[in-house]
N, C-alpha and C positions, 0 to 999 in steps of 0.2 A: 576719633579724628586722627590719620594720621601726619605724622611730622613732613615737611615740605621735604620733597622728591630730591634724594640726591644730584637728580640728572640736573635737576634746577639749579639745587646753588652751586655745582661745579661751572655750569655757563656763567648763572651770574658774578661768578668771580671773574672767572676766566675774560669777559665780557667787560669786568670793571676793568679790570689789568690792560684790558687793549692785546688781548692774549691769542691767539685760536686753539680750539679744542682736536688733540689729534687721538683717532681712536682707532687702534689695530684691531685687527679679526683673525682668530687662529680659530679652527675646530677642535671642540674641547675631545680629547684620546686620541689624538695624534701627537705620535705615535700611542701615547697609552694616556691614562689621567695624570700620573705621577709627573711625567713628562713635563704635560699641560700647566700643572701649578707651578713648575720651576721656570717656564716659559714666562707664564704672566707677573710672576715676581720681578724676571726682571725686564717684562718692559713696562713696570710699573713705575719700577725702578731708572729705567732709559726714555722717565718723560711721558708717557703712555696717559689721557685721561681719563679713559673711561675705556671700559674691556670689554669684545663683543665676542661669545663664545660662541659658534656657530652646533647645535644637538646635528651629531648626525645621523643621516638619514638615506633609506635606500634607493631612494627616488627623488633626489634633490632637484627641480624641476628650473631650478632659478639660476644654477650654478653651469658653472663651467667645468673644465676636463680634469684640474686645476685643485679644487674644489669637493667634488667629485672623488677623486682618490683617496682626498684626505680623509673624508667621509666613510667611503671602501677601510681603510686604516685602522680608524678609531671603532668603528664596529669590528671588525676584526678581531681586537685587542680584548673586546666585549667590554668595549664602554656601551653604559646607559643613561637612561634619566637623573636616576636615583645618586651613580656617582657622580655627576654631572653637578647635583644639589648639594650634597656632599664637600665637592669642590669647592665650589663659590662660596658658601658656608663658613670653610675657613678660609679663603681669603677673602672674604667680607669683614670677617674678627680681626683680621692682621694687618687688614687697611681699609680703616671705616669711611673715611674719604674717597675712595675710590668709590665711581658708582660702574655696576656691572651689569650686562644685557645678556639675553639669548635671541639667537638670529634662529628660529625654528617653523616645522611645518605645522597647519592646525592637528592636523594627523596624530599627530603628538604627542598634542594637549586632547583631544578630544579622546584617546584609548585609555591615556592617565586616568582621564576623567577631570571636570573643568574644578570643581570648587577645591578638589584633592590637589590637583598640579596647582593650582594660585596658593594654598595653604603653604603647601611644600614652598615656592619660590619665594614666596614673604617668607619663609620661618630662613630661609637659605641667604638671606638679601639680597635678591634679585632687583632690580631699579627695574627695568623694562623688557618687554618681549618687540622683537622684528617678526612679523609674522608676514613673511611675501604672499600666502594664497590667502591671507584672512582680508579682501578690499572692501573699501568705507561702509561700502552697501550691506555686510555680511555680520558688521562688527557688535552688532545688538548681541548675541547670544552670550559674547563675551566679556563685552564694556560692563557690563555691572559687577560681573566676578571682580575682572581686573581693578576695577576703582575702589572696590571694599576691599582689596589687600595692598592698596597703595600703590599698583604696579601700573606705567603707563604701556599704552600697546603702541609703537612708536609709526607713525604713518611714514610710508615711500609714495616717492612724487616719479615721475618720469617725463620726459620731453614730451610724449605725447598723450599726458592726462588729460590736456585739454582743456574741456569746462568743467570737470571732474577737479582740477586746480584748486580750484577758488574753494570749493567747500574742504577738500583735503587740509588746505593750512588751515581754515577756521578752525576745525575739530581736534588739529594735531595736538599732542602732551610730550613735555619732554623736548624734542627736536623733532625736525624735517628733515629724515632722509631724501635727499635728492639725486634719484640716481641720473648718472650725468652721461650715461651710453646707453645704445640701443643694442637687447639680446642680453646674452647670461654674464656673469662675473666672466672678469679675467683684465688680465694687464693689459694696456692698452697705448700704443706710441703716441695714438692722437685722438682727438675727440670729431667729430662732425656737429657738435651742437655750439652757439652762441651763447657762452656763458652770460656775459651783460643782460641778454636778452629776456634768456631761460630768470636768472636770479631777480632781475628788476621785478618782473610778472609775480614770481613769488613775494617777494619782499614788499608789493601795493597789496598784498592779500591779508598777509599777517606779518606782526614782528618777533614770531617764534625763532628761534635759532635752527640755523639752517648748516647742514653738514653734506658734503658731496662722496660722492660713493662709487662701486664700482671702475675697475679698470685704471686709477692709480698705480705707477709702476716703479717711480723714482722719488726721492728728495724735489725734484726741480720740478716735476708735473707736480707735487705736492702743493709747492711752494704758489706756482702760476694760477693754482684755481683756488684757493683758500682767500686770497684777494677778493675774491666774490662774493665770500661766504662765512659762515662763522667755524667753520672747522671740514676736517673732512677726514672719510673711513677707508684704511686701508686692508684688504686680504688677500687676496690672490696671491701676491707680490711677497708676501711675508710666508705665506700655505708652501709658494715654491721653494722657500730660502729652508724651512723646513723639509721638505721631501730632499730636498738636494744634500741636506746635514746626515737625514737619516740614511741612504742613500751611500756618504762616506762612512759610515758606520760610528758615528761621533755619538759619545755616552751622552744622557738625560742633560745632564749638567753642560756639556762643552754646545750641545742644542743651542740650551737655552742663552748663554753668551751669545753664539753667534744671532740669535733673534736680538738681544739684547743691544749688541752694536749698531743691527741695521735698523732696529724705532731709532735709536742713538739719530742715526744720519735723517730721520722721518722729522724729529721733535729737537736737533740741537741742542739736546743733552750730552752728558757726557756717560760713555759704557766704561766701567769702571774695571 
């Protein structure tokens, strides 16, 4: 039996406190892994709840331009799986309370191999996988692996899931990603969807915790839609702050500050 799911009791804190759960997303080897672990120290450190490392991949099909590069980047560097597990590993040991995801294709996992990759991400402490091409209907091949190593496989909702909805939140573990735009990742100045609307529908379905995603760009669009919801994921927005660091040619270290000031302004924390 294993022990209750970190993603769980960080909500259910967070959730007693009157809190919202804010959760950055960088793609783990951007610029390289080394990078990456000084990156998520500190926006562990600048407030961070829960850390989504996006594996990248050559054919990111979900992803924007954005996204995309960063992906292009950390292959480059010849990040993999394996440093990837690696990674998380030790910052799993150096901050057990943090609960940590990967945002990955099945592609992935299935060349890994399924029982091999779930071993590895439990031995790594992995909390949960995002898997965008893995939908409800597909999930049997894999829901049993993932359950016998403790790992939840985190479901996304979309404005237009439709009647697909109502069973989506019944089955979710963990949280509901809710993404809150139509089309791929990326920042976004405005929304066309009725959050009230979209979140009510959700929240008559199940009372899992519900985080909004996609296309977040500021502090203040942060702040407007988290009112709705019980947290919400940001990347894009944070993928550019990085390219634009690497870009001025700023060492691993001076990187990671500047991610570290701008969760700072995400989580009203203070960057030290």
């Amino acid at each position: 039996m294993h022990q209750d799911n970190k993603i769980d009791i960080t909500f259910r804190n967070l959730r007693a406190a009157g809190k919202k759960v804010f959760i950055p997303f960088i793609t783990a080897g951007d610029p390289d892994i080394e990078a990456t672990y000084l990156i998520a120290k500190e926006m562990i450190r600048n407030g961070a709840d829960l850390i989504e490392f996006g594996v990248p991949y050559s054919d990111p099909s979900m992803d924007g331009p954005v996204i995309m590069r960063a992906d292009k980047r950390a292959l480059e560097s010849g990040t993999r799986i394996q440093n990837i597990f690696d990674l998380v590993e030790k910052l799993s040991t150096e901050h057990p309370e943090t609960p940590f995801l990967l945002l990955l294709y099945y592609n992935s996992v299935f060349v890994y191999g399924l029982e091999k990759f779930f071993e590895a991400a439990e031995k790594a402490g992995i909390c949960g996988l995002i898997i965008p091409d893995l939908p409800l209907e597909e999930r049997s091949e894999a829901q049993p692996t993932a359950d016998a190593h403790g790992i939840y496989l985190i479901s996304m909702v979309t404005p237009t899931s439709g009647e697909r909805a109502e069973q989506i939140c019944k089955t979710a573990r963990g949280f509901l990603y809710c993404v809150t735009s139509l089309g791929v990742t990326g920042a976004r100045k405005s929304y066309e969807i009725s959050f009230t609307e979209y979140f009510d529908k959700l929240n008559a379905f199940s009372s899992i915790p519900k985080c909004a995603g996609f296309g977040i760009s500021d502090p203040e669009q942060k702040r407007r839609i988290e009112k709705f919801c019980d947290g919400t994921i940001v990347g894009s927005a944070i993928v550019r702050r990085i390219e634009e660091c690497i870009a001025a040619d700023m060492s691993h270290a001076d990187i990671a500050k500047q991610i570290g000031i701008q969760v700072s302004g995400f989580t009203g924390g203070k960057a030290l």
